[in-house]
TORKOL-4160 file (C-alpha; in steps of 0.2 Angstrom, whole numbers, padded with zeros to 4 digits, m for minus):
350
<pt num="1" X="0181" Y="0985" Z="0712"/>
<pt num="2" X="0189" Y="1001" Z="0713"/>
<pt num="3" X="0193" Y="1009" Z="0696"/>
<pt num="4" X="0210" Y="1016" Z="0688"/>
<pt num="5" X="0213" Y="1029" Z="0674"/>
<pt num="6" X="0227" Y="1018" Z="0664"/>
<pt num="7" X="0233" Y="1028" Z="0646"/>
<pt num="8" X="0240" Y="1015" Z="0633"/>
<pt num="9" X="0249" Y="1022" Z="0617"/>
<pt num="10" X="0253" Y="1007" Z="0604"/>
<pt num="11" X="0260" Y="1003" Z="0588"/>
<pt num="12" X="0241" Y="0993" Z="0582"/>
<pt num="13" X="0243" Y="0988" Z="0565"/>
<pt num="14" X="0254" Y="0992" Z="0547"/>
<pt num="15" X="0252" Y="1009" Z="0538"/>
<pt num="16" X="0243" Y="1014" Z="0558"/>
<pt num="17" X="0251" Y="1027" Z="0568"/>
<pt num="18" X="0256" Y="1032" Z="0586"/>
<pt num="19" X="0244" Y="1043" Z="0594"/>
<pt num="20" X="0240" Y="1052" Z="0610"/>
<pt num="21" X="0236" Y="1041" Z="0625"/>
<pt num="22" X="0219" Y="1032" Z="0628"/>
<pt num="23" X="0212" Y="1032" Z="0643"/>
<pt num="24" X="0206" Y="1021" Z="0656"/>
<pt num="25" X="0208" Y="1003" Z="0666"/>
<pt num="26" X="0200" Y="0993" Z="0680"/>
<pt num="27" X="0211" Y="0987" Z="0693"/>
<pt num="28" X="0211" Y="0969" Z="0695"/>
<pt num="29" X="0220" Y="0959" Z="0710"/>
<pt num="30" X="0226" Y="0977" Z="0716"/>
<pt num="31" X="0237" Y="0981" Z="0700"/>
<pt num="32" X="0228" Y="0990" Z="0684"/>
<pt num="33" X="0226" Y="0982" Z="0671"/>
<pt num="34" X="0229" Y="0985" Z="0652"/>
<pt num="35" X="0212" Y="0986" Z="0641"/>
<pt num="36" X="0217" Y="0991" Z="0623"/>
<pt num="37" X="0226" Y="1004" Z="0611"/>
<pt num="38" X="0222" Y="1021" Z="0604"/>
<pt num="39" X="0231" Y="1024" Z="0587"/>
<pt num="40" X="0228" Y="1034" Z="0575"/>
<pt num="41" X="0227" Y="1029" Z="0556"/>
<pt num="42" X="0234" Y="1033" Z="0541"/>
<pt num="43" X="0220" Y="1048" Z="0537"/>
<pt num="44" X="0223" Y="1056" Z="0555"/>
<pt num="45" X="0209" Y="1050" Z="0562"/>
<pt num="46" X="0209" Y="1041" Z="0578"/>
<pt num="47" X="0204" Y="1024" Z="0584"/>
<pt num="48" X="0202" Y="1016" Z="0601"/>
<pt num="49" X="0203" Y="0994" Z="0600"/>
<pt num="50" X="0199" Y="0984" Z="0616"/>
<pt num="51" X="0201" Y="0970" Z="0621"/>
<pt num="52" X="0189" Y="0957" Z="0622"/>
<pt num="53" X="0185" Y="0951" Z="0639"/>
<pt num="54" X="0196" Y="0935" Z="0646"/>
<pt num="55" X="0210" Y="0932" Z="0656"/>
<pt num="56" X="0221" Y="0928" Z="0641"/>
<pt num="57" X="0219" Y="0943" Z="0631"/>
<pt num="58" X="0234" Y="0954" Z="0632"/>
<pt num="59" X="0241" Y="0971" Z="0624"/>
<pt num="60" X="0259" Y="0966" Z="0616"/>
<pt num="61" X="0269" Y="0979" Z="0615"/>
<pt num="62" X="0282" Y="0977" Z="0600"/>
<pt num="63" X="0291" Y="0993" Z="0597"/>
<pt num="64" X="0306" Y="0990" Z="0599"/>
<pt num="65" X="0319" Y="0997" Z="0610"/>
<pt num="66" X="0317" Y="1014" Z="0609"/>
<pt num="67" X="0299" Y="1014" Z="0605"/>
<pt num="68" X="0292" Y="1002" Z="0620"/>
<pt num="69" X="0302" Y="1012" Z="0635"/>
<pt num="70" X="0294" Y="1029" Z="0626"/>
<pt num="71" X="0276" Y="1023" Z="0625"/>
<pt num="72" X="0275" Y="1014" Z="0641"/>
<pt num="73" X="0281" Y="1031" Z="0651"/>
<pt num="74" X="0266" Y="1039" Z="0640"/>
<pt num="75" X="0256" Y="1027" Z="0646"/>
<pt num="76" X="0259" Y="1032" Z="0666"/>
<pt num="77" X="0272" Y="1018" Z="0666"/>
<pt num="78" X="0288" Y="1023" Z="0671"/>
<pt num="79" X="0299" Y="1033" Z="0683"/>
<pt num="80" X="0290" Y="1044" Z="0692"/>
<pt num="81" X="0300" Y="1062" Z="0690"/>
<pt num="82" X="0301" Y="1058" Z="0672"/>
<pt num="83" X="0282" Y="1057" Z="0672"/>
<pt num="84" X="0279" Y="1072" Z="0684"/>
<pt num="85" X="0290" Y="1080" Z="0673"/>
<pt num="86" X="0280" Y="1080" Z="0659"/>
<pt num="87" X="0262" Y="1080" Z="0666"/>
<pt num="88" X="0259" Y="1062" Z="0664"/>
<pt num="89" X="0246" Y="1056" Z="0676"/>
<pt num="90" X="0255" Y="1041" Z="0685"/>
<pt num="91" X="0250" Y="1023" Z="0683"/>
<pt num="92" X="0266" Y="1013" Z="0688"/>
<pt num="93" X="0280" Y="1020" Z="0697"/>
<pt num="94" X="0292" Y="1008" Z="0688"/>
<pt num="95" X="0310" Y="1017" Z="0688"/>
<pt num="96" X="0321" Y="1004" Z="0678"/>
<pt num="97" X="0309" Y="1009" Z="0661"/>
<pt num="98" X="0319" Y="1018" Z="0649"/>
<pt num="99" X="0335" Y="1012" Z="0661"/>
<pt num="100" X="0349" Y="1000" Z="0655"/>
<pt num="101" X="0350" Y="1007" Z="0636"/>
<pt num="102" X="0365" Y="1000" Z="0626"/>
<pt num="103" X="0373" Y="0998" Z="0607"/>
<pt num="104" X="0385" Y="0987" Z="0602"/>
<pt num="105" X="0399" Y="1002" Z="0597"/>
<pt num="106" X="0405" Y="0999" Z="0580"/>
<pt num="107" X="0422" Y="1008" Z="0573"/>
<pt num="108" X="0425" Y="1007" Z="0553"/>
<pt num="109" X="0439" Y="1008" Z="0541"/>
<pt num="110" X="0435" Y="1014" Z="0523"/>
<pt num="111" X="0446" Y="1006" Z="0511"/>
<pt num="112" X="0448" Y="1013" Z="0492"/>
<pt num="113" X="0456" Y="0997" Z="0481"/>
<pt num="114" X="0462" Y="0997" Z="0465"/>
<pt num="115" X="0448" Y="0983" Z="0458"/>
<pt num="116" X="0432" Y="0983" Z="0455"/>
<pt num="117" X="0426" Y="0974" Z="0470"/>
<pt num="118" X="0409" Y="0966" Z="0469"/>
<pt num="119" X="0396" Y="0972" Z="0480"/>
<pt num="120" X="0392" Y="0959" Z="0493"/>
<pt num="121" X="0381" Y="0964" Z="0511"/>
<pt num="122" X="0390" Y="0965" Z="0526"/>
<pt num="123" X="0396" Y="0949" Z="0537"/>
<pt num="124" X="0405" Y="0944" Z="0548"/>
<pt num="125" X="0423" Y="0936" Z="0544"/>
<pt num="126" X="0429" Y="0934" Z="0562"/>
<pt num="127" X="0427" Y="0932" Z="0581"/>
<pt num="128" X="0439" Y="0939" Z="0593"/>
<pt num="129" X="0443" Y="0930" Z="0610"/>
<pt num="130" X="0439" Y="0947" Z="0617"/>
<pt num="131" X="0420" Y="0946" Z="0614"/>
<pt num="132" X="0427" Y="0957" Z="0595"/>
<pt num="133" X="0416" Y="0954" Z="0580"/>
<pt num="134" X="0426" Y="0959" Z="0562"/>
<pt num="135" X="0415" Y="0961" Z="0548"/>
<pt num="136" X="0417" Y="0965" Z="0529"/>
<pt num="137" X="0406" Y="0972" Z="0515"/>
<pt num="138" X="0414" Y="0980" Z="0498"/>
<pt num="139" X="0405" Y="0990" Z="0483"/>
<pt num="140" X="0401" Y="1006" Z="0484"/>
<pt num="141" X="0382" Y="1005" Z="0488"/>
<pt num="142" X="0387" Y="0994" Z="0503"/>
<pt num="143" X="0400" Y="1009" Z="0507"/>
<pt num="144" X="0386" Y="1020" Z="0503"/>
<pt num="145" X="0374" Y="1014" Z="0517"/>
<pt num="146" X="0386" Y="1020" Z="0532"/>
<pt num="147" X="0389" Y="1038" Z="0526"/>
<pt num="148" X="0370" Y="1047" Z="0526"/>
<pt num="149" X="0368" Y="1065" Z="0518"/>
<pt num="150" X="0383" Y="1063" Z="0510"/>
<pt num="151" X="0381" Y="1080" Z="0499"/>
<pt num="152" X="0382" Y="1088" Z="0517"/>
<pt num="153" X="0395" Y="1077" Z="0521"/>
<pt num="154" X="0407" Y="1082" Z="0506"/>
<pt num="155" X="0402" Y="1101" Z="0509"/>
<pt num="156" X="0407" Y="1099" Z="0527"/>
<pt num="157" X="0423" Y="1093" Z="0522"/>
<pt num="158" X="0426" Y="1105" Z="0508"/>
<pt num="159" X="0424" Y="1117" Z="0521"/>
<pt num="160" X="0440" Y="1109" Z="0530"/>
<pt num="161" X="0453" Y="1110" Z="0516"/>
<pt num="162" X="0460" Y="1126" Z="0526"/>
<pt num="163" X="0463" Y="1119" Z="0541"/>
<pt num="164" X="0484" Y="1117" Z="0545"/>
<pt num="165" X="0490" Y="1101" Z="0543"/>
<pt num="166" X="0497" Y="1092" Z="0560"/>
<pt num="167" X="0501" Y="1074" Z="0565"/>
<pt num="168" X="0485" Y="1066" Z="0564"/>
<pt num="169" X="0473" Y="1076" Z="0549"/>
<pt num="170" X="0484" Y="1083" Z="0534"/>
<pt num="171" X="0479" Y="1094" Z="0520"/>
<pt num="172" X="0481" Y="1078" Z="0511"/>
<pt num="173" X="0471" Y="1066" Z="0523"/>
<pt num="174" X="0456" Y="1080" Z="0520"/>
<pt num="175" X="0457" Y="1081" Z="0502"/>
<pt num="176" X="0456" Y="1061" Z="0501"/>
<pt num="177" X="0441" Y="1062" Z="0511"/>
<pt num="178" X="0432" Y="1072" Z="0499"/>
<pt num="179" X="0437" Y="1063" Z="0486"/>
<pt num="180" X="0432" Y="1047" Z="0495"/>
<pt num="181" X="0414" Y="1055" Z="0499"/>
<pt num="182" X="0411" Y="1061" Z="0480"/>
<pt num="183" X="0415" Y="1044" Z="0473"/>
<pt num="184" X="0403" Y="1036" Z="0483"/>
<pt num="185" X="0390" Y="1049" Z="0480"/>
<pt num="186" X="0394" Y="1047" Z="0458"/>
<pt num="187" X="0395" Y="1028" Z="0463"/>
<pt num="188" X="0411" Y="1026" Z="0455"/>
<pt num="189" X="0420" Y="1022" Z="0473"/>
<pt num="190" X="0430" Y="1004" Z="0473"/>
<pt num="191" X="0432" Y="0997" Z="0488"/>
<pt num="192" X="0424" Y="0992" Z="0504"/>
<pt num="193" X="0422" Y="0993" Z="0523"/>
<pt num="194" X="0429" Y="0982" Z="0537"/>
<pt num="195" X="0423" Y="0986" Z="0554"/>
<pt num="196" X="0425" Y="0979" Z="0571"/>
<pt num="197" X="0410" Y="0980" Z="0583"/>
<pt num="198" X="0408" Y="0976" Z="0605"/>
<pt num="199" X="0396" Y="0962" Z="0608"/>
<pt num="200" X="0390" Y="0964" Z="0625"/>
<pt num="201" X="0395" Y="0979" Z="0630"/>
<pt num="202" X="0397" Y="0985" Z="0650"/>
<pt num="203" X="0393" Y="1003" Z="0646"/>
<pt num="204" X="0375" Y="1008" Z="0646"/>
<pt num="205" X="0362" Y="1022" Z="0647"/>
<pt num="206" X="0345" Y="1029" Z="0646"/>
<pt num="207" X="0332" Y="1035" Z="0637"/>
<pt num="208" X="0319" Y="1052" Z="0643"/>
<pt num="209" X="0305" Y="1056" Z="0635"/>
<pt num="210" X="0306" Y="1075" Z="0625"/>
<pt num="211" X="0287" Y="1077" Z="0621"/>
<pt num="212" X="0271" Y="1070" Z="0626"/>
<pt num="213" X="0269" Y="1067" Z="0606"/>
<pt num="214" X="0273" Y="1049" Z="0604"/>
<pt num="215" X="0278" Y="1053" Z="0587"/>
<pt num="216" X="0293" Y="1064" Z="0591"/>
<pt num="217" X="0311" Y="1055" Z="0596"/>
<pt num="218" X="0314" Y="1052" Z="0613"/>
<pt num="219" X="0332" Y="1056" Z="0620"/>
<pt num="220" X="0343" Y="1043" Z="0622"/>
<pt num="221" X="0361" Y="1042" Z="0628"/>
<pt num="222" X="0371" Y="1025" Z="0626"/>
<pt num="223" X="0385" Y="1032" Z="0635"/>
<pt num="224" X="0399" Y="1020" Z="0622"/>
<pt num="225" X="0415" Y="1017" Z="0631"/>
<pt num="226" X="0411" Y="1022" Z="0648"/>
<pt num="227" X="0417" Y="1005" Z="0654"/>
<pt num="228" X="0436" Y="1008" Z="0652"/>
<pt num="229" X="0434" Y="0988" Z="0647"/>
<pt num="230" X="0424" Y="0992" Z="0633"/>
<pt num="231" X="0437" Y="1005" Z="0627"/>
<pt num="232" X="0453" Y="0991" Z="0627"/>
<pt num="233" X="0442" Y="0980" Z="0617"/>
<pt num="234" X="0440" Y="0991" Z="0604"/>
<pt num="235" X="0459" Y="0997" Z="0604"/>
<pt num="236" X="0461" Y="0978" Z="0601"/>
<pt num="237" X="0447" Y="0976" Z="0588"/>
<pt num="238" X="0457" Y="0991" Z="0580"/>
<pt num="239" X="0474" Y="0984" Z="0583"/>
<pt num="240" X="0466" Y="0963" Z="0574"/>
<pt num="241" X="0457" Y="0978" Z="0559"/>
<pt num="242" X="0474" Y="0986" Z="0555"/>
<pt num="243" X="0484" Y="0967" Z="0555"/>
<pt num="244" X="0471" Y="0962" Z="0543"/>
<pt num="245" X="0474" Y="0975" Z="0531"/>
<pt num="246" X="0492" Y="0976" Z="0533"/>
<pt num="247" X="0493" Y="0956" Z="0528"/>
<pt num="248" X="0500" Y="0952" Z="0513"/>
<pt num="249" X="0483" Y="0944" Z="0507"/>
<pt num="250" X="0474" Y="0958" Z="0509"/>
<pt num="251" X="0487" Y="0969" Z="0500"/>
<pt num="252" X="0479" Y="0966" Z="0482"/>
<pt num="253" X="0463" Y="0975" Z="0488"/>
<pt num="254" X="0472" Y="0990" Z="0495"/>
<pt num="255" X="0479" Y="1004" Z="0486"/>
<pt num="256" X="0497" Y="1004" Z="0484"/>
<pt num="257" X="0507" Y="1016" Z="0491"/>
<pt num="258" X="0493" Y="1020" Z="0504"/>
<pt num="259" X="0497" Y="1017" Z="0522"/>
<pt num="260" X="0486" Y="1010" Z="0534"/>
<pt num="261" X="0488" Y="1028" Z="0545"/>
<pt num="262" X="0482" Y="1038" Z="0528"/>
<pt num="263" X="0464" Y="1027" Z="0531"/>
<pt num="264" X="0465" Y="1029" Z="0549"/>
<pt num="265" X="0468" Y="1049" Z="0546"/>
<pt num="266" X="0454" Y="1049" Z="0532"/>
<pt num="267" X="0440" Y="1044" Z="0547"/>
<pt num="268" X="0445" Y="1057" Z="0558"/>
<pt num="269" X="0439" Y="1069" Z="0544"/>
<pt num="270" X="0426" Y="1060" Z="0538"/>
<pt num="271" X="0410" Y="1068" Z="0551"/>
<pt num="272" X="0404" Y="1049" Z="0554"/>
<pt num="273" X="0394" Y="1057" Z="0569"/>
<pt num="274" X="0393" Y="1071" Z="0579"/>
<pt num="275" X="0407" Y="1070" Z="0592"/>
<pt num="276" X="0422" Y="1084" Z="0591"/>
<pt num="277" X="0437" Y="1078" Z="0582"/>
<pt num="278" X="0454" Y="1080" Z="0591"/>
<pt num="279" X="0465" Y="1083" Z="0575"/>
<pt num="280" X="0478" Y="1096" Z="0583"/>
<pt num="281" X="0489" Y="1083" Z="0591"/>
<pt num="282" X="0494" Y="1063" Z="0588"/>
<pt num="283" X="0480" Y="1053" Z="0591"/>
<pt num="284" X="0480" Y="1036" Z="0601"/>
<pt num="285" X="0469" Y="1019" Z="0596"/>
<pt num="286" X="0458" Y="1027" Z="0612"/>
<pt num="287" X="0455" Y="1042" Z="0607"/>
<pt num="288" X="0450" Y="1035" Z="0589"/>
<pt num="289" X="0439" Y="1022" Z="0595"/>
<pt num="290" X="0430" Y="1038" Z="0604"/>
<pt num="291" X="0428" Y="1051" Z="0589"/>
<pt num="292" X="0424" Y="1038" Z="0577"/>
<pt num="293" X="0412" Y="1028" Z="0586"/>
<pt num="294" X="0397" Y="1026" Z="0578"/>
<pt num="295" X="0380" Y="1015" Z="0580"/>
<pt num="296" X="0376" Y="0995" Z="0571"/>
<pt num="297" X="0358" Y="0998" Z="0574"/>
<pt num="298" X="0357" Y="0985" Z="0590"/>
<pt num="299" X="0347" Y="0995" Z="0601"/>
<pt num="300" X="0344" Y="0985" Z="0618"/>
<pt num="301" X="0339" Y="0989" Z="0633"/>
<pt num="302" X="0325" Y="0999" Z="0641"/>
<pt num="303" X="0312" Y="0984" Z="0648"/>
<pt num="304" X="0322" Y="0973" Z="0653"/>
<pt num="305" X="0320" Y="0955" Z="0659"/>
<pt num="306" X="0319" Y="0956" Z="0679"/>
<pt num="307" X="0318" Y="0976" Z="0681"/>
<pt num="308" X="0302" Y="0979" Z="0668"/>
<pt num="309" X="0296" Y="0964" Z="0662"/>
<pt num="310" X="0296" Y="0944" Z="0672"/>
<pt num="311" X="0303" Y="0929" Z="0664"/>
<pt num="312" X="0287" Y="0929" Z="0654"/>
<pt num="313" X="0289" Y="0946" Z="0646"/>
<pt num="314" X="0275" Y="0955" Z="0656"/>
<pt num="315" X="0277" Y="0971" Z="0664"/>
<pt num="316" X="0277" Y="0968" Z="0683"/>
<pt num="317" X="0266" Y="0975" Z="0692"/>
<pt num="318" X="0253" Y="0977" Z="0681"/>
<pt num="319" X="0238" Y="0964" Z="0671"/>
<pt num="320" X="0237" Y="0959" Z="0655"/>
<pt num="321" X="0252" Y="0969" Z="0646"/>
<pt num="322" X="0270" Y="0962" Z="0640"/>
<pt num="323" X="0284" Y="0968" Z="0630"/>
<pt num="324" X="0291" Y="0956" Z="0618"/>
<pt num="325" X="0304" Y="0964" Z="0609"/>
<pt num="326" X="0324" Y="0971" Z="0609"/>
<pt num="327" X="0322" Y="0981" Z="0625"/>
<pt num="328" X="0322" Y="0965" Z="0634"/>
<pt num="329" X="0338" Y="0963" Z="0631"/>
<pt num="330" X="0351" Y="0962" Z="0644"/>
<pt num="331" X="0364" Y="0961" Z="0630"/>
<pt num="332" X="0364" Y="0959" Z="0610"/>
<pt num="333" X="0369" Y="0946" Z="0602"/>
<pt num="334" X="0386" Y="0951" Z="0591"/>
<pt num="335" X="0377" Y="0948" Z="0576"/>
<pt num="336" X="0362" Y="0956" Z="0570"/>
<pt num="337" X="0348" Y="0952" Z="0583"/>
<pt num="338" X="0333" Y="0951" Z="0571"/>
<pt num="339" X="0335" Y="0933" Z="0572"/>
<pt num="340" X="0334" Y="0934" Z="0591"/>
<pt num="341" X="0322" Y="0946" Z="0593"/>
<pt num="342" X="0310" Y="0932" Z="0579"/>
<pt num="343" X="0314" Y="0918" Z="0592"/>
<pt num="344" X="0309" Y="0928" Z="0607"/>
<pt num="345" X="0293" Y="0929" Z="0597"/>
<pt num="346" X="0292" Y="0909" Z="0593"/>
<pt num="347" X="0294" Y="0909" Z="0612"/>
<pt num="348" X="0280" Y="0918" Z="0615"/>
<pt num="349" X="0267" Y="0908" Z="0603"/>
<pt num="350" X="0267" Y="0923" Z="0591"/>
């Protein structure tokens, strides 16, 4: 039986790290075949586990989706320019791995009350008939957990307070965001957030390799509202978010005196990512979903059913190696999807 040189990077066990690719497979039925991990533990030194002869033992691949596409294409899996690219001797030209990668866009609103609201997790407190999911958290450590760096975030903005004032970010709208982003950082802010998020979104991606060290990030690009239809639902979700807080029962959680636009005007400023800010003109419901978009953490995409992996989650084309995790995922489910993600395991017999 002729013989196939098959690396296999894996995720083996807690506290164990990723490590450079093991080497070596038989090919059986014409397709090579999966026989263990190299990893590398907590002391550097590195460990190769096999599996033990039979039909039924199986590498599981777990890492979710941006680490299954990643370790797969260092294993020789993947498209073939990507693994050319990089030196990676070629197991499995398998194009679609790393293809289909998607988030479930999520846009905020910060709102400052008057109270002292009690701390509760986020949730969700609606469901649009646009595929919208509203959510709610309030106390300033729930606040806290969207904003990361904030020091940087409050020197970034200090670093505004010179820049004119115009139609959509005013001297005023910057100085509130400071103040905003200090409170949370002293943890006397009051208040809370309510976001609206995209389940099932058309937009996708993909994710490359950057190194051929499987500890270093790969690159990934959701490409969020490139599906016009995408966009509209989230100038709707905005349109049901600014309703909500203009009601007359949310008004006793709300500042007085400070209009819905003066919150709307404090996220432009507020760097929630990386995107340039269009603040020298009047700004639509598009253009704000656009530079305030930022992630909810549900990563899909990848390895996904009928492109990587069959309808029993194992990578076609190949023996004795599945995926069973997020990059499966055609589409997330709106809320989080650990639960989904734990049922895809039941499903399994893990």
């Amino acid at each position: 039986m002729d013989s196939q040189c098959w690396r296999i990077v894996l995720v083996a066990m807690l506290g164990f790290s990723v490590s450079y690719p093991s080497c070596s497979a038989d090919k059986g039925f014409g397709r090579p075949r999966a026989y263990g991990v190299l990893f590398k533990d907590s002391h550097g030194i590195m460990h190769t586990a096999f599996l033990r002869p039979g039909p039924k033992n199986e590498v599981i691949l777990s890492s979710g989706a941006l680490g299954s596409p990643q370790l797969l294409m260092l294993s020789g899996i993947g498209p073939a320019s990507q693994l050319q690219f990089h030196g990676i001797e070629m197991v499995l030209d398998q194009p679609q791995v790393g293809q289909g990668m998607a988030d479930n866009p999520m846009n905020i609103v910060f709102v400052p009350s008057p109270n002292d609201e009690e701390t509760s997790l986020i949730q969700a407190v609606g469901i649009t008939e646009f595929d919208g999911f509203i959510e709610a958290s309030s106390g300033s450590s729930s606040v806290g957990a969207f904003i990361q760096n904030l020091p940087e975030v409050a020197q970034m903005l200090s670093s505004q307070v010179s820049q004119p004032s115009n139609l959509v970010t005013t001297q005023d709208s910057v100085q509130r965001a400071i103040e905003f982003v200090n409170s949370v950082i002293n943890g006397t802010f009051n208040g809370g957030v309510i976001l609206e998020k995209i389940a099932g979104p058309i937009s996708s991606g993909y994710l490359h390799l950057t190194s051929l060290n499987p500890n270093d990030n790969p690159a990934v690009r959701f490409n969020y509202f490139q599906a016009p239809e995408d966009l509209q639902k989230c100038v709707k979700g905005m349109e049901t978010l600014i309703k909500v807080i203009e009601s007359e029962p949310f008004s006793k959680f709300r500042i007085p005196g400070m209009p819905v636009q003066a919150l709307l005007n404090m996220m432009v400023t507020l760097p929630i990512n990386y995107r340039p800010r269009h603040l020298d003109s009047a700004i639509s419901l598009e253009q704000y979903c656009i530079d305030t978009v930022t992630t909810i953490w549900h990563y899909h995409g990848g390895c996904q059913v009928d492109k990587v992996v069959d309808k029993d989650y194992k990578v076609i084309g190949t023996e004795g190696l599945r995926v069973i995790d997020g990059s499966t995922f055609h589409e997330s489910p709106g809320t989080n999807p650990q639960a989904t993600v734990m049922m895809l395991g039941r499903y399994n017999n893990f």
